[in-house]
C-alpha positions as CSV (number, residue, x, y, z in Angstrom):
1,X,78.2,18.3,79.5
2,X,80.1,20.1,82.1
3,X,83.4,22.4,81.9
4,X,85.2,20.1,84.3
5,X,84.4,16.8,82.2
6,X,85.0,18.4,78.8
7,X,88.3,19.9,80.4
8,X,89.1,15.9,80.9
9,X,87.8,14.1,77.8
10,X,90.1,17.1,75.8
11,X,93.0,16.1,78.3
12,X,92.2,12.1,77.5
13,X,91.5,12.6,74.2
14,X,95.2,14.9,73.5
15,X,96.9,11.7,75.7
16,X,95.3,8.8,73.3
17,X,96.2,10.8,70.2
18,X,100.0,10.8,71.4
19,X,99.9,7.4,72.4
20,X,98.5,6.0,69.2
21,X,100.2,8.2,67.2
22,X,97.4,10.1,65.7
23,X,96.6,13.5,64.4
24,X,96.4,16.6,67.3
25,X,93.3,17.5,68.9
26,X,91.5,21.6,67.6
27,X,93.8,23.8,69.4
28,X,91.9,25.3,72.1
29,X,90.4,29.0,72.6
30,X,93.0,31.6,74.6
31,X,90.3,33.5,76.9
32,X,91.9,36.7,78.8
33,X,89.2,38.5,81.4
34,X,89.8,41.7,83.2
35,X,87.3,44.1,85.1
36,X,87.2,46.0,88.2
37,X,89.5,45.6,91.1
38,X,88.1,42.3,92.9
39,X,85.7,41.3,90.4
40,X,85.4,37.3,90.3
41,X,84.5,35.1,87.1
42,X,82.2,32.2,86.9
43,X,81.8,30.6,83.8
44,X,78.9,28.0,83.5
45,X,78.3,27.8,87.3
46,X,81.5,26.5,87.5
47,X,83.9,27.8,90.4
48,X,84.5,31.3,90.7
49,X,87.7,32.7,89.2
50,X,89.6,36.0,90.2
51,X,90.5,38.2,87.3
52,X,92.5,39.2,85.7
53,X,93.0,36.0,85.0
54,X,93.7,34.0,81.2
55,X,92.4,30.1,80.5
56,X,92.1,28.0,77.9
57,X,88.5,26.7,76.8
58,X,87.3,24.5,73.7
59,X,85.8,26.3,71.6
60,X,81.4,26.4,72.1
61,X,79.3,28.6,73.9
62,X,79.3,29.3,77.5
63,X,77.7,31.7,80.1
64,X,80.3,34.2,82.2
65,X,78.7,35.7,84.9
66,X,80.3,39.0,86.8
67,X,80.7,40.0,90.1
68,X,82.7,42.5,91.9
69,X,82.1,44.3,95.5
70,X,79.9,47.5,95.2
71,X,79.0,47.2,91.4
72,X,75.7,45.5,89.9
73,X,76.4,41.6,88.8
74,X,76.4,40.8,85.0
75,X,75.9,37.8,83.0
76,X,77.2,37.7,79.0
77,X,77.0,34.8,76.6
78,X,80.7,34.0,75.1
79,X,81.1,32.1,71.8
80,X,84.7,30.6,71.4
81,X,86.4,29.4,68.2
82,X,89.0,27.0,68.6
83,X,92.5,28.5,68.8
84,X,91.1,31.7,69.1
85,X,92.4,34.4,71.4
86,X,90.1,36.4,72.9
87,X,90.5,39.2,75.1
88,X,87.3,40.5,77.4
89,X,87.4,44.0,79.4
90,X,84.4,44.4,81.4
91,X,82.6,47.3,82.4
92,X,80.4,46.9,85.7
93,X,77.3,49.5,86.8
94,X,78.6,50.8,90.6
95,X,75.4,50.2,92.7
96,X,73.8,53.0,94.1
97,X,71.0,53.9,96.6
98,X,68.8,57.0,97.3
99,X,69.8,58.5,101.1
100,X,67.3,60.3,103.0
101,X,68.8,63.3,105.3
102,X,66.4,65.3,107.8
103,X,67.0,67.3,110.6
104,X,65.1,68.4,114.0
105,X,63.8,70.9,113.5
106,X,63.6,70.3,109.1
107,X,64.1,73.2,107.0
108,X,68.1,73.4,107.1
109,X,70.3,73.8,104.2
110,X,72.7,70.9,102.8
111,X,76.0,72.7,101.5
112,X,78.4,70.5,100.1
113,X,81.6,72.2,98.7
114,X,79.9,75.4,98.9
115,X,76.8,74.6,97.2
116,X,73.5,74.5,98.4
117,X,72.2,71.1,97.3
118,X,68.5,71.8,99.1
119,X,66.8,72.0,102.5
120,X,66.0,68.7,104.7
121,X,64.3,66.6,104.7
122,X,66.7,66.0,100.9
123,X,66.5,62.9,98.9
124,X,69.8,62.5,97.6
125,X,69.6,59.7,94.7
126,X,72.2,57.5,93.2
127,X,74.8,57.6,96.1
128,X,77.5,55.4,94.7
129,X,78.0,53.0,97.7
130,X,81.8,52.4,99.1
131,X,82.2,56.3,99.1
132,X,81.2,58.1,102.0
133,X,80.3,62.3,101.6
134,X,80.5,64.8,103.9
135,X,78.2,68.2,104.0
136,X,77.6,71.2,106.1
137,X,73.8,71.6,107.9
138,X,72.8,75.5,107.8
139,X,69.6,76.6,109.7
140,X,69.5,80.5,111.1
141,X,69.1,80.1,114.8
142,X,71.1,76.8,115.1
143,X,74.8,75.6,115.3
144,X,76.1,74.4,111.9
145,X,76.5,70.8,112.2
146,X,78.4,68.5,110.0
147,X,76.7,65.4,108.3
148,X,78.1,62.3,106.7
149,X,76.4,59.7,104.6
150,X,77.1,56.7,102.5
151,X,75.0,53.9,100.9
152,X,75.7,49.9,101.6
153,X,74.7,48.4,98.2
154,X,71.4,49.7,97.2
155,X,69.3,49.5,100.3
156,X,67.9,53.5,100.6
157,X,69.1,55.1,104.1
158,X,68.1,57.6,106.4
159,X,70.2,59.9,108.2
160,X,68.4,62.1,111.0
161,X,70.5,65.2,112.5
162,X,69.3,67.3,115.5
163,X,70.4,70.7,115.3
164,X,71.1,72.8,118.6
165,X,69.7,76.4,118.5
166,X,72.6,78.8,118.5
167,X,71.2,82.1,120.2
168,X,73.0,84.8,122.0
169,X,71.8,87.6,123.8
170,X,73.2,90.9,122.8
171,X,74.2,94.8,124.1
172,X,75.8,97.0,121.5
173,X,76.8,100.6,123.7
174,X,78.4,103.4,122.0
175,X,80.2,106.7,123.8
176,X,78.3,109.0,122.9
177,X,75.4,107.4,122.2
178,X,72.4,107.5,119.6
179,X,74.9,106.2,117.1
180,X,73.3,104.8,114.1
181,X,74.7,100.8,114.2
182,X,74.6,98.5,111.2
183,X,75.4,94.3,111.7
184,X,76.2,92.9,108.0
185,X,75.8,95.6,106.1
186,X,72.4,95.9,107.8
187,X,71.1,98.7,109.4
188,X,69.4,97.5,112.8
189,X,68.7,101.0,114.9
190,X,70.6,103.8,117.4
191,X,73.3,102.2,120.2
192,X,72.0,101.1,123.0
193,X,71.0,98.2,120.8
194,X,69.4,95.1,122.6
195,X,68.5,91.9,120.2
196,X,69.2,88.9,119.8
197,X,71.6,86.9,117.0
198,X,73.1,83.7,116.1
199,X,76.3,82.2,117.1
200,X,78.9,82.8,114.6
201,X,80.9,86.4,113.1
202,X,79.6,89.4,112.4
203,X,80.6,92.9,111.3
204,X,79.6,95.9,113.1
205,X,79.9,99.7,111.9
206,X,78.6,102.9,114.2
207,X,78.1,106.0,112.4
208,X,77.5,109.2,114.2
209,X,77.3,113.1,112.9
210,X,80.9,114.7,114.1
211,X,82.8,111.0,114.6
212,X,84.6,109.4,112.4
213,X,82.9,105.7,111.4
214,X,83.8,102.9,113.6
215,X,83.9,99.1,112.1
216,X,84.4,96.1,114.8
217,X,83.8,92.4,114.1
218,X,82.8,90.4,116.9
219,X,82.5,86.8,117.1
220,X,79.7,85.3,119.1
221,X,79.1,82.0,120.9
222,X,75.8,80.1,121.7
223,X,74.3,80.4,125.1
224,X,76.5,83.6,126.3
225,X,75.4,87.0,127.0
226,X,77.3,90.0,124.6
227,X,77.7,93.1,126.2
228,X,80.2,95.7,125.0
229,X,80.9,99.6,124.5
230,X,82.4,101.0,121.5
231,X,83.8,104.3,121.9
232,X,83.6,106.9,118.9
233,X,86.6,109.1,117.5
234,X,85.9,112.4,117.2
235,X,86.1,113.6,113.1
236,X,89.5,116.0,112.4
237,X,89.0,119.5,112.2
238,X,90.4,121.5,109.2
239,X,92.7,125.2,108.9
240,X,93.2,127.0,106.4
241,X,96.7,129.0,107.4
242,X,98.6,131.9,105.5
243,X,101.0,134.4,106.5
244,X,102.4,137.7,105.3
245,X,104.8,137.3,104.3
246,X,105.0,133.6,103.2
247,X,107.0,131.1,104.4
248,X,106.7,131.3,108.2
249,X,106.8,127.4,109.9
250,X,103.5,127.1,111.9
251,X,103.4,125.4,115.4
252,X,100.1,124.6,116.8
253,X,100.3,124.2,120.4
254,X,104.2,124.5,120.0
255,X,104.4,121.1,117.6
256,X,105.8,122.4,114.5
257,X,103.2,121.6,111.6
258,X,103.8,122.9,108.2
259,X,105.5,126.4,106.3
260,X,102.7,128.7,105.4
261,X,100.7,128.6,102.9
262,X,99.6,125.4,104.6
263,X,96.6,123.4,104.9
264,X,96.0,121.1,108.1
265,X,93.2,118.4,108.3
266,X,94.2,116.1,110.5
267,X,93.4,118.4,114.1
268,X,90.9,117.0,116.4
269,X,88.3,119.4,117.6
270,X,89.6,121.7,120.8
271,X,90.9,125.2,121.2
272,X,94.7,125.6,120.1
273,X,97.2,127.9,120.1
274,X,98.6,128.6,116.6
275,X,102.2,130.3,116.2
276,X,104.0,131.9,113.1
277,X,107.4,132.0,113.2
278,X,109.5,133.3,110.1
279,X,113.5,134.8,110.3
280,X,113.7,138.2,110.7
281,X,110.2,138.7,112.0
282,X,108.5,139.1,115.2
283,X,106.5,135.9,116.1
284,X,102.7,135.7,116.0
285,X,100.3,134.2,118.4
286,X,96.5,133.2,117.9
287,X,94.1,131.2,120.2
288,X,91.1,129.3,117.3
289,X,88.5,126.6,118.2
290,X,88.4,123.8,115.4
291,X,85.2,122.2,115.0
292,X,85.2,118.8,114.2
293,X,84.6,118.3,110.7
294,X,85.2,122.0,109.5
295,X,87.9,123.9,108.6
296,X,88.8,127.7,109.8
297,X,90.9,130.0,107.2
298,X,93.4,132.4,109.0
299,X,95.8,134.6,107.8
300,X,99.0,136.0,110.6
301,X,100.9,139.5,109.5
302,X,104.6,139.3,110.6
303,X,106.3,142.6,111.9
304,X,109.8,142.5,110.8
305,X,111.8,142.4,113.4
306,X,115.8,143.4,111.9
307,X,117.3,145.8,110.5
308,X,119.3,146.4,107.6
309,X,122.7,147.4,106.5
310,X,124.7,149.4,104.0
311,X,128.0,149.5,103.3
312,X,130.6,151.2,100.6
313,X,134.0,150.0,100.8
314,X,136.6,150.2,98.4
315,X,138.6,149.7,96.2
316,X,136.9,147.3,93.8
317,X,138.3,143.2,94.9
318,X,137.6,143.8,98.8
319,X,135.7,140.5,100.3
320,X,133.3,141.7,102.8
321,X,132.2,139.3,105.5
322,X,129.2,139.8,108.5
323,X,129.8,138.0,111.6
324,X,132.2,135.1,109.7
325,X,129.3,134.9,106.9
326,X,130.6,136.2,103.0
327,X,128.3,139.2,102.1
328,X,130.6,139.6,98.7
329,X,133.1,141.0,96.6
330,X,133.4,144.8,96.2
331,X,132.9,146.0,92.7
332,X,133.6,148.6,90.4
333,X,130.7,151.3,90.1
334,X,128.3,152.3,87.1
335,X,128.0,155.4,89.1
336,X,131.2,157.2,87.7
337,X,131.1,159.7,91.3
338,X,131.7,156.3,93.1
339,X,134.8,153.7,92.9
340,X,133.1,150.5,93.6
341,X,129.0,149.5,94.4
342,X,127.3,149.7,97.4
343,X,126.6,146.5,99.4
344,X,123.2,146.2,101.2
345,X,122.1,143.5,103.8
346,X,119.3,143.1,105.0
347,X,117.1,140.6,107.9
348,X,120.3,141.6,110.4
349,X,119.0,140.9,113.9
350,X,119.0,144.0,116.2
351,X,122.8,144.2,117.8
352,X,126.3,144.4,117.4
353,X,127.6,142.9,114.4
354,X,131.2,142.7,112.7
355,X,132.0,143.5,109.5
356,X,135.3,141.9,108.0
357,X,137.2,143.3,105.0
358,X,140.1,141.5,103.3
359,X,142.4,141.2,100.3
360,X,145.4,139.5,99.7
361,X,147.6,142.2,99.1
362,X,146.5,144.6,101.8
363,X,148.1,146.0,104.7
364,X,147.0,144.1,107.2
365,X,145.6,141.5,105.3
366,X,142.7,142.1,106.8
367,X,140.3,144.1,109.7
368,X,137.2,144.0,111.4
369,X,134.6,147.1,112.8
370,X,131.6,146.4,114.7
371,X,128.5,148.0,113.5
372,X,125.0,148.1,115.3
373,X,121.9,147.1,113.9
374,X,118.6,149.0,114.6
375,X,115.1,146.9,114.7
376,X,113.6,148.5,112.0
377,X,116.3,150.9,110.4
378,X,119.1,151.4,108.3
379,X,122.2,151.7,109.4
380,X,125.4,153.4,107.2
381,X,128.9,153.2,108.6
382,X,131.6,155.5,107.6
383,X,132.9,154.1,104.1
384,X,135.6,151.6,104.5
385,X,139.0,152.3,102.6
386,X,141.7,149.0,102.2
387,X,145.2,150.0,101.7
388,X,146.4,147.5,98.8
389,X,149.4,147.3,97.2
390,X,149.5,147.1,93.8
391,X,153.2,146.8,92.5
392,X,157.0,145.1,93.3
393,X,159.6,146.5,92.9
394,X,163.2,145.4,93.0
395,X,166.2,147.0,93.7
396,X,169.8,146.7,92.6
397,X,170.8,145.4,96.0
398,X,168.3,142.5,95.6
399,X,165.5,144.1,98.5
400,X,161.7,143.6,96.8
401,X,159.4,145.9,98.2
402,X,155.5,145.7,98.1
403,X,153.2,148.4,97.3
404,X,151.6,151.8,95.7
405,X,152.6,153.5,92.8
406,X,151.6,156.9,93.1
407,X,154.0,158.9,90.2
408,X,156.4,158.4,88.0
409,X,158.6,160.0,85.5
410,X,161.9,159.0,83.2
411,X,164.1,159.8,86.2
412,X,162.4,158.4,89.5
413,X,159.0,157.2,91.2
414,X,156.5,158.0,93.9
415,X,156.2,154.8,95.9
416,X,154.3,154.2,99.0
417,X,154.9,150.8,100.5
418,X,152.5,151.2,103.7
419,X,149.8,153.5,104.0
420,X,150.5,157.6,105.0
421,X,154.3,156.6,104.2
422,X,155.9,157.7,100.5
423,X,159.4,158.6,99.2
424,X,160.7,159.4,95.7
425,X,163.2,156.3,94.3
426,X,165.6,156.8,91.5
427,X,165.2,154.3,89.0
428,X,169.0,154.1,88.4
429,X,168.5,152.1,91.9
430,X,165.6,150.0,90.6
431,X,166.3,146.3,88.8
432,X,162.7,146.1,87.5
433,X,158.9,147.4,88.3
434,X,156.0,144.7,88.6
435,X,152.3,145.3,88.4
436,X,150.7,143.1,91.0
437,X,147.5,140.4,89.7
């Protein structure tokens, strides 16, 4: 008996029941079917149905038979139970096929997301089919090509490639020559190098006693010839420099290079003129040859080139100034023979120089002598004496007067209020007497 006609003597059957007023028909079977995307349904060789898709069926036993694009058909045997509701998810086998890839010449990698799957000709089985795949062809001497394959249900395939040989002619020059030249890591002989390679990138390093290593990558196309020269850096020479005494700034070939003790690495082989200079000092010159990849020790004696001073000035509290620069402060002496400490300068240029003395209370505030320095010698000027006040005093009439006490007694003083001039005051003219700070 067939779906359709069972379908209508339910219908018929459901209708006479109603009519006559008799008892309902079995509730039918609630079937729900869902698969893959396009899969179609056919249930007794009846007319195919899309899914998903939910019918109603009396209950018995029936034949569903599965189909959907790119997958393996299935047929299942479904027994229903009135009213039951049954729910089916089905599971289809994609189809696959086996794909055969060669190339002319054979013998060339497949590399498919960076791994090597095997050399042509490659049997690739079980190539789901609605899915194409894409791989890279590798053969040394040939142009990597691309390849693409996919299978159409589960008919095998072939795919045949023909490679193009990649070859370029090479000339690898160096200056100077007879360099030793590595490609990849590989060492391949002495510059001039003549050979052949493949097109792609390569890496190129050229070694050579006295030269610093050189590293070039070149890229190289198919059918060209590569000529080029690669020209060599000499390796930096190395000095050693000190100086007596220390601290003199260096200047090779008049570029100022480093204080000595110094050490320079960084000179390119060549003859160079080295000069010390340090303050105070007569400058030295020296011609050296660096050597590339060595390094020279020299050491440059400095001449002094001042002279130096010495001065006594007094009285202790005197600033002393050379040439607008303070020297220092006059101070009292350990020596008891002497008022105040000697004051000694030395690294003076040869020349005239002057020497400023000052203090607040002196008369003038302040003077200046010129001294000359000898290259080499010491020079002593005549001591310098300050005239400096050191008391106030005040008389009756109101007049303050500034200067040196020299006596005194009950009755009167012995004032002197500029230098070389004194007189005797009465105190009975005198409001009051004042020691100066």
């Amino acid at each position: 008996m067939t779906l359709k006609f069972r379908i209508a003597i339910s219908i018929l059957t459901v209708a006479v029941a109603i009519l006559a007023g008799c008892s309902k028909e079995p509730e039918k079977a609630a079937v729900t079917v869902t698969g893959p995307a396009g899969m179609t349904l056919i249930v007794d060789d009846q007319k195919a149905i899309n899914t998903p898709v939910t019918f109603m069926l009396p209950g018995g036993t029936y034949l569903f038979k599965y189909h959907a694009p790119n997958h393996e058909r299935k047929w299942e045997t479904v027994v229903l139970k009135n009213a039951e509701k049954r729910n089916i998810k089905v599971n289809l086998t994609p189809e696959t096929a086996a794909v055969l890839i060669n190339t002319k010449p054979v013998g060339a990698q497949l590399v498919v997301d960076g791994r090597v799957l095997g050399t042509t000709p490659l049997v690739i089985e079980k190539v789901a089919s609605g899915k194409e795949f894409v791989g890279q062809l590798r053969m040394r001497g040939y142009a990597e090509r691309e390849v693409k394959w996919s299978a159409d249900g589960a008919r095998p395939k072939q795919v045949m490639i023909d490679l193009d040989a990649n070859m370029v002619k090479v000339e690898f020059l160096s200056k100077p020559p007879r360099a030793q030249l590595t490609i990849d890591d590989r060492v391949v002989g002495e510059t001039p190098y003549r050979g052949e390679l493949t097109e792609g990138k390569y890496k190129l390093r050229f070694e050579l006693a006295g030269f610093l290593p050189l590293e070039q990558t070149v890229s190289l196309s198919r059918g060209e010839n590569f000529k080029a020269e690669y020209v060599l850096a000499s390796l930096p020479g190395g000095i050693s420099i000190s100086s007596v005494p220390d601290g003199a700034a260096i200047f090779i070939n008049n570029q100022k290079r480093g204080i000595t003790p110094c050490v320079l690495t960084d000179i390119p082989a060549g003859i160079y003129e080295i000069r010390a200079e340090k303050e105070g000092f007569d400058p030295v010159k020296r011609k050296v040859e660096i050597a590339a990849g060595y390094k020279d020790e020299i050491k440059l004696v400095l001449l002094s080139s001042t002279g130096e001073l010495e001065l006594a000035v007094r009285p202790v509290g005197v600033k002393v100034e050379i040439d607008g620069k303070l020297i220092g402060v006059t101070q009292a002496s350990q020596d008891t023979k002497a008022m105040t400490e000697v004051l000694r300068v030395g690294n003076l240029s040869p020349g005239k120089h002057l020497v400023t003395v000052s203090h607040p209370h002196a008369r003038p505030e302040s003077r200046t002598i010129s001294v000359v320095i000898e290259k080499g010698k010491l020079t002593r000027p005549k001591a310098i004496d300050v005239w400096i006040a050191n008391y106030e005093i005040k008389y009756r009439d109101g007049r303050v007067e500034i200067g040196k006490l020299f006596q005194e007694s009950e009755q009167s003083i012995l004032f002197e209020p500029e230098r070389g001039v004194r007189y005797e005051v009465p105190r009975s003219y005198l409001e009051y007497i004042k020691k100066l700070p």
